[in-house]
ZATOR-315906 format. One record per residue (C-alpha): residue number from 1; x, y, z. Coordinates in Angstrom, 3 decimals, always signed. Layout:
+-----+----------+----------+----------+
| num |        x |        y |        z |
+-----+----------+----------+----------+
| NUM |        X |        Y |        Z |
...
+-----+----------+----------+----------+
//
This chain:
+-----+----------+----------+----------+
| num |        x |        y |        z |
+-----+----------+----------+----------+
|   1 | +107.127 | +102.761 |  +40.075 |
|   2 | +110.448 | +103.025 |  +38.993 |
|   3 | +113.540 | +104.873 |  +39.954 |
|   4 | +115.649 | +105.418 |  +36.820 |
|   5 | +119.131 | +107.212 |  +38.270 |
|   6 | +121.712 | +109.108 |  +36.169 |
|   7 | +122.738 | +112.155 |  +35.332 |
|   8 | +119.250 | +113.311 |  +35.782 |
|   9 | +116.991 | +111.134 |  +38.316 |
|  10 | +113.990 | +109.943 |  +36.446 |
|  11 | +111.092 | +108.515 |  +38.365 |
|  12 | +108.557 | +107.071 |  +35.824 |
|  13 | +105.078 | +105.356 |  +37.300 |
|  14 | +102.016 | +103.237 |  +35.844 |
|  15 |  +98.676 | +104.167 |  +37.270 |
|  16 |  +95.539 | +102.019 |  +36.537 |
|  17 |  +93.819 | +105.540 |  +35.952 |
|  18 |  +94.970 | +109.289 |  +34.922 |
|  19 |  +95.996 | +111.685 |  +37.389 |
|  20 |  +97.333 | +114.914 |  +37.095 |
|  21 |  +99.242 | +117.484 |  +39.274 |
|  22 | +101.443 | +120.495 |  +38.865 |
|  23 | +105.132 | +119.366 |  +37.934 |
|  24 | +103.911 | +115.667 |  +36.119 |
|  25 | +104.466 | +114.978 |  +33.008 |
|  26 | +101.135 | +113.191 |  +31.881 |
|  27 |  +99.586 | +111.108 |  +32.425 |
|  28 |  +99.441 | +110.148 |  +29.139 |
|  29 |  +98.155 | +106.309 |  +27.470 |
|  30 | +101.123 | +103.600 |  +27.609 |
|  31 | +102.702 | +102.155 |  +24.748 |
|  32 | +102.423 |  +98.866 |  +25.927 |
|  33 | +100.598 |  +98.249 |  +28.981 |
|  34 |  +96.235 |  +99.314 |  +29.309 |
|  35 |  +97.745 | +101.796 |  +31.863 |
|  36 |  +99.101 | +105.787 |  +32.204 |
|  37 | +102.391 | +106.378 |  +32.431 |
|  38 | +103.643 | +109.599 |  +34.329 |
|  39 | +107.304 | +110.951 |  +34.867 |
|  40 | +108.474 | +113.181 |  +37.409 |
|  41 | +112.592 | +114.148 |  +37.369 |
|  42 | +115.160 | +115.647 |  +39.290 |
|  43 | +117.924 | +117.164 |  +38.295 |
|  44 | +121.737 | +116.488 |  +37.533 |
|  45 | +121.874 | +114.233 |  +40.961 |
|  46 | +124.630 | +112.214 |  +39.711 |
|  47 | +126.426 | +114.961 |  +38.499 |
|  48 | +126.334 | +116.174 |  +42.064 |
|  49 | +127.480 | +112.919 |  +43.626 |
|  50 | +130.071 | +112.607 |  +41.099 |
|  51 | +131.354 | +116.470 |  +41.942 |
|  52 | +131.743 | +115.464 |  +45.315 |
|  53 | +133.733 | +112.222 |  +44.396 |
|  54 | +136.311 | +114.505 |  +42.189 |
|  55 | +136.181 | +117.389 |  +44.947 |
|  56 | +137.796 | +114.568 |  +46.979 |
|  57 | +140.032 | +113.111 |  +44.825 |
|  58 | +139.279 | +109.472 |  +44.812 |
|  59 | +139.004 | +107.928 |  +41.890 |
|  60 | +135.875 | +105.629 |  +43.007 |
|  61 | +133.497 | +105.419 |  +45.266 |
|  62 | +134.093 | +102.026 |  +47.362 |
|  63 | +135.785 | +104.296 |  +50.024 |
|  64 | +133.301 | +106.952 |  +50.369 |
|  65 | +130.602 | +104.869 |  +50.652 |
|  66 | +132.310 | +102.479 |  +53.165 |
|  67 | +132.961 | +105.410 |  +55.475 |
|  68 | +129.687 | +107.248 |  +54.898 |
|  69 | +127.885 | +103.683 |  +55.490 |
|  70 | +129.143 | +104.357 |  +59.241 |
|  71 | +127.457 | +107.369 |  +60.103 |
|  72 | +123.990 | +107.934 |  +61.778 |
|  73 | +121.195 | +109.000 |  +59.830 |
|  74 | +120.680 | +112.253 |  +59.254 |
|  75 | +124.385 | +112.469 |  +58.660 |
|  76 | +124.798 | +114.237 |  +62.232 |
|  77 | +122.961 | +116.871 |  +61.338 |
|  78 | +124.204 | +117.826 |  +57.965 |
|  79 | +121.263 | +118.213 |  +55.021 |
|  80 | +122.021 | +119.114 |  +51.946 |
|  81 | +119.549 | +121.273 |  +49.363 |
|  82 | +120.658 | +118.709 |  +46.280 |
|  83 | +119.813 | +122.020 |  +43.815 |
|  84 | +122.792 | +122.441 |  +42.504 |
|  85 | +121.457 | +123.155 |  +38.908 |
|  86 | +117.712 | +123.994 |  +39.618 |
|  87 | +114.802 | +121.991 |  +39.853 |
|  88 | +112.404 | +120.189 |  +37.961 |
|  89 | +110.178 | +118.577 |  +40.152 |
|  90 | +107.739 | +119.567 |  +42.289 |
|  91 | +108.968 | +123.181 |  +42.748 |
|  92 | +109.973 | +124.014 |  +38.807 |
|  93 | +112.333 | +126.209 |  +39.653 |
|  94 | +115.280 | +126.271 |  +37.368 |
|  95 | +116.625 | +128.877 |  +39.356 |
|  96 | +116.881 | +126.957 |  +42.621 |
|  97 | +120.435 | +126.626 |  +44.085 |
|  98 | +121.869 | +123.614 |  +46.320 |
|  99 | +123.276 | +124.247 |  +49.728 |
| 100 | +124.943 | +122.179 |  +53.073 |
| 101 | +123.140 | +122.949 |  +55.830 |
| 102 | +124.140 | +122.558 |  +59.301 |
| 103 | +128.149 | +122.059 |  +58.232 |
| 104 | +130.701 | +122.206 |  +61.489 |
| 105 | +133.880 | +121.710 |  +61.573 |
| 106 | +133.485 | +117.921 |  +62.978 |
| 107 | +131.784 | +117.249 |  +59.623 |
| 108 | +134.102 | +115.288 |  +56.585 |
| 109 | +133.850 | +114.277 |  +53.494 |
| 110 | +132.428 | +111.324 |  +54.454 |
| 111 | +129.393 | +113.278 |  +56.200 |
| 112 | +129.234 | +115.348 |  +52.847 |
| 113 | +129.242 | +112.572 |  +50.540 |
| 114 | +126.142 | +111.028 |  +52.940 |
| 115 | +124.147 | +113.917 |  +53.267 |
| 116 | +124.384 | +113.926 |  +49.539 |
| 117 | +122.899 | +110.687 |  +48.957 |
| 118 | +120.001 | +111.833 |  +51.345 |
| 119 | +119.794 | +114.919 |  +49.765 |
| 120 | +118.490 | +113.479 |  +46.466 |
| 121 | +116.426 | +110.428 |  +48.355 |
| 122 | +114.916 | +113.417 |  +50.181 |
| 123 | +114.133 | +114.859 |  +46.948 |
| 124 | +112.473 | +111.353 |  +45.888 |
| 125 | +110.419 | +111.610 |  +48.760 |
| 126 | +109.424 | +114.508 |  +48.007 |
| 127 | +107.940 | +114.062 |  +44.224 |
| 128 | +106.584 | +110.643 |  +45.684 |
| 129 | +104.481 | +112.571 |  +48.199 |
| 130 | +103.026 | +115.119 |  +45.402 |
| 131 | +102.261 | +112.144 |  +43.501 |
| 132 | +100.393 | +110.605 |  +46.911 |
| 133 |  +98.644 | +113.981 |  +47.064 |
| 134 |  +97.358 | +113.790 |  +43.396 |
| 135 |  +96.132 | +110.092 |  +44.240 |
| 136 |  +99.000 | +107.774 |  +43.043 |
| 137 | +100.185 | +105.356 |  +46.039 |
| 138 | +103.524 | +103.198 |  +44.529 |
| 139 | +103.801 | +100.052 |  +46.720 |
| 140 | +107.226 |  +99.233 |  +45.302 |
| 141 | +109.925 | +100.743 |  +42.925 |
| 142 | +112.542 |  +99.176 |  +40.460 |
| 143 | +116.398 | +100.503 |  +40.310 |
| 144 | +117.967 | +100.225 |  +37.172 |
| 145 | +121.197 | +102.031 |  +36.470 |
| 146 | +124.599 | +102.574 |  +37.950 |
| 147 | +123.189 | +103.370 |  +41.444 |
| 148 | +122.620 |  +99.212 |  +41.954 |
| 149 | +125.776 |  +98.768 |  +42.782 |
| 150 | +126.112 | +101.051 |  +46.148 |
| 151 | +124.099 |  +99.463 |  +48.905 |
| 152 | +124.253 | +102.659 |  +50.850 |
| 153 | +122.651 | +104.727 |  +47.775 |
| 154 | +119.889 | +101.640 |  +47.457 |
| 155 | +119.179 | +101.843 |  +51.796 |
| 156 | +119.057 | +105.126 |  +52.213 |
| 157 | +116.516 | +105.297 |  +49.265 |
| 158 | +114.620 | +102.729 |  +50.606 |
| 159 | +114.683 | +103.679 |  +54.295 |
| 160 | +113.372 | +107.474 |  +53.405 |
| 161 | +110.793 | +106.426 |  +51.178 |
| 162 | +109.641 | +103.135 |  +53.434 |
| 163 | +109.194 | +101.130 |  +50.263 |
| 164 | +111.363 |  +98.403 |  +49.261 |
| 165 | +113.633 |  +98.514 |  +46.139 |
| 166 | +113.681 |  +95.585 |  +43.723 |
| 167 | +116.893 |  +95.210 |  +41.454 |
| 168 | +116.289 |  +93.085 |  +38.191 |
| 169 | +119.787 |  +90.704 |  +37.411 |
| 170 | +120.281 |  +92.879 |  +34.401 |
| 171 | +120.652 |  +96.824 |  +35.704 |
| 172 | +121.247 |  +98.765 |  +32.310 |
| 173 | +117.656 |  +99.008 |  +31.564 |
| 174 | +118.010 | +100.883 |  +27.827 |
| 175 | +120.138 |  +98.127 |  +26.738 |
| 176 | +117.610 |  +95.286 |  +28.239 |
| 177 | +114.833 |  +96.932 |  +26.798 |
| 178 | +116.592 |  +97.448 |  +23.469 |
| 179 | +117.265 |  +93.508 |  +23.529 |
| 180 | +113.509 |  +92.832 |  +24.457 |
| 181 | +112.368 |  +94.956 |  +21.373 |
| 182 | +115.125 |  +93.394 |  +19.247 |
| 183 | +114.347 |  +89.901 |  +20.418 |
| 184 | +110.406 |  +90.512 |  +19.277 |
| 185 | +111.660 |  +92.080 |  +16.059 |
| 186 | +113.280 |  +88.559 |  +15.637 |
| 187 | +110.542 |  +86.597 |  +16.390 |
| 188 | +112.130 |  +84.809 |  +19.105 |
| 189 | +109.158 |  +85.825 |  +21.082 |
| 190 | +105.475 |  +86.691 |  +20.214 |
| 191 | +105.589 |  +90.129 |  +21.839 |
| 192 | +106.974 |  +92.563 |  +24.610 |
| 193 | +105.120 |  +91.177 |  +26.889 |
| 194 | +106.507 |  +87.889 |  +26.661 |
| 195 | +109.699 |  +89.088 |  +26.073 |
| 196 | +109.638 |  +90.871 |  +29.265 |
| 197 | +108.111 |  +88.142 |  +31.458 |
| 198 | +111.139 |  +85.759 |  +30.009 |
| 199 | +114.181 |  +88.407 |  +29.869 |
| 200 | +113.799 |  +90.492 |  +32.871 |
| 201 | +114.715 |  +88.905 |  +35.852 |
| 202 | +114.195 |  +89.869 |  +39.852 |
| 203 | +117.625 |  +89.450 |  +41.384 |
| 204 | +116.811 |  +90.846 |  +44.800 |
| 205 | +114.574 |  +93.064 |  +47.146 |
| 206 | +116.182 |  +96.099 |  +49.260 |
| 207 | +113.401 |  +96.259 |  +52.556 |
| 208 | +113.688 |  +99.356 |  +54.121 |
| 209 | +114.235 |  +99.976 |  +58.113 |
| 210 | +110.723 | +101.315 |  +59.964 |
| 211 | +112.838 | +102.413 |  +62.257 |
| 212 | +115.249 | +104.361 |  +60.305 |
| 213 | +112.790 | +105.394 |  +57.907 |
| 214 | +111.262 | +106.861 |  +61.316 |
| 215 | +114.936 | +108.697 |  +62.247 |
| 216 | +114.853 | +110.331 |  +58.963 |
| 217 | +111.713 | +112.120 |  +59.222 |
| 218 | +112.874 | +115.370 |  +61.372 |
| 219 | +115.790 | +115.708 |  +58.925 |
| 220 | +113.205 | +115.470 |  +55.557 |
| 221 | +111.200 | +117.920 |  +57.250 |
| 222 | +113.979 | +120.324 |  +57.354 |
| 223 | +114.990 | +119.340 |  +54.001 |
| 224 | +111.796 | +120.614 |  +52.673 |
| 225 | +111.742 | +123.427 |  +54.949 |
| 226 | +114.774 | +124.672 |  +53.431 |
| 227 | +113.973 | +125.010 |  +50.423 |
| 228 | +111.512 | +128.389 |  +50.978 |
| 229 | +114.337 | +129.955 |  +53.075 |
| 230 | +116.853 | +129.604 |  +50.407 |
| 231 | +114.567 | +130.711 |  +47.740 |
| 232 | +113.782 | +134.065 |  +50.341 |
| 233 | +118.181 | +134.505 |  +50.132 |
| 234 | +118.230 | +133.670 |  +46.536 |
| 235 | +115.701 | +136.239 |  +45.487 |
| 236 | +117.163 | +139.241 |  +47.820 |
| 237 | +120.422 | +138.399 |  +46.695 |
| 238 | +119.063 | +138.916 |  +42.831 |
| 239 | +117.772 | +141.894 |  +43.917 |
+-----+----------+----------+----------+
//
């Protein structure tokens, strides 16, 4: 399993065997590998993490996540619908809108900017338990992409799902794969295979918190909750 984020969050799996479930794309023969691939996305979750940062005015994101890093989880109560342009997967509803939930006047940025983060890893969860229910168990995932480099984003992914995160030494996974392919077209090496045993390298493993992963459950529960009451508003308000 891998967790591919950007601008959307792409979550793209190899399964000895097909499966198939409302809101997966496949599964479908690999390219490469005598297994299926399937794809399940999220939407625009960087875009939302990178509103917040502007909404705030810092220009990058070592403070947030240094104060967010402080807080409980859960975010003291604070959940956030991560919606904010629709969604993909599992409910396919483009017309689905975000929302903070549970937002005092104790709460700052810093709580906004965390329930953020668990927002989408909520949302994670969430496609990795439809997957579950269709008969695809990942043991592991791989993080590529600009997300490596906050270890709040990579804990609080790994705590909510209870699956550890492995990080490769290269994170811009086009541009490695690009090189493996280019490196075969070469003939450096034989094939992608080979290329990818010799050119992708495991830099470290995130190991998520039983514990924690146990704190978050009332608040993912809610999360998912949520999202029937706020389709209820969305739908009287459209009418």
């Amino acid at each position: 399993m891998r967790y591919y984020p950007g601008f959307s969050h792409l979550h793209p799996g190899l399964s000895e065997k097909p499966f198939h479930g409302t809101g997966i794309w496949g599964t479908y023969a690999d390219a490469f590998y005598p297994d299926c691939t399937c794809r399940r996305r999220s939407d625009f979750n960087r875009f939302l993490i990178n509103w917040l940062k502007n909404l705030f005015g810092e220009s990058d994101y070592e403070a947030l996540n240094r104060d967010a890093s402080k807080l409980p989880p859960g975010s003291e109560n604070l959940i956030v619908q991560e919606h904010f342009q629709g969604n993909r997967t599992p409910h396919t509803d483009p017309k689905s809108r975000g929302a903070f939930h549970g937002l005092t006047l104790k709460h700052g940025r810093e709580h906004l900017f965390r329930a953020a983060i668990e927002g989408v890893a909520f949302g994670s969860e969430l496609i990795l338990e439809s997957m579950r229910s269709n008969g695809f168990f990942p043991e592991s995932i791989v993080v590529s992409g600009g997300a490596t480099r906050s270890e709040l984003w990579l804990q609080i992914h790994s705590d909510v799902s209870n699956l550890p995160l492995t990080l490769t030494k290269n994170p811009d996974a086009p541009l490695l794969g690009c090189a493996i392919l280019a490196a075969v077209g070469a003939g450096i090496y034989e094939d992608i295979h080979t290329a990818v045993e010799q050119m992708v390298q495991i830099d470290r493993v995130i190991e998520p918190n039983s514990q924690v992963h146990a704190e978050y459950q009332p608040f993912y529960e809610a999360y998912k909750a949520s999202y029937l009451g706020l389709r209820n508003i969305r739908n009287n308000l459209e009418n």
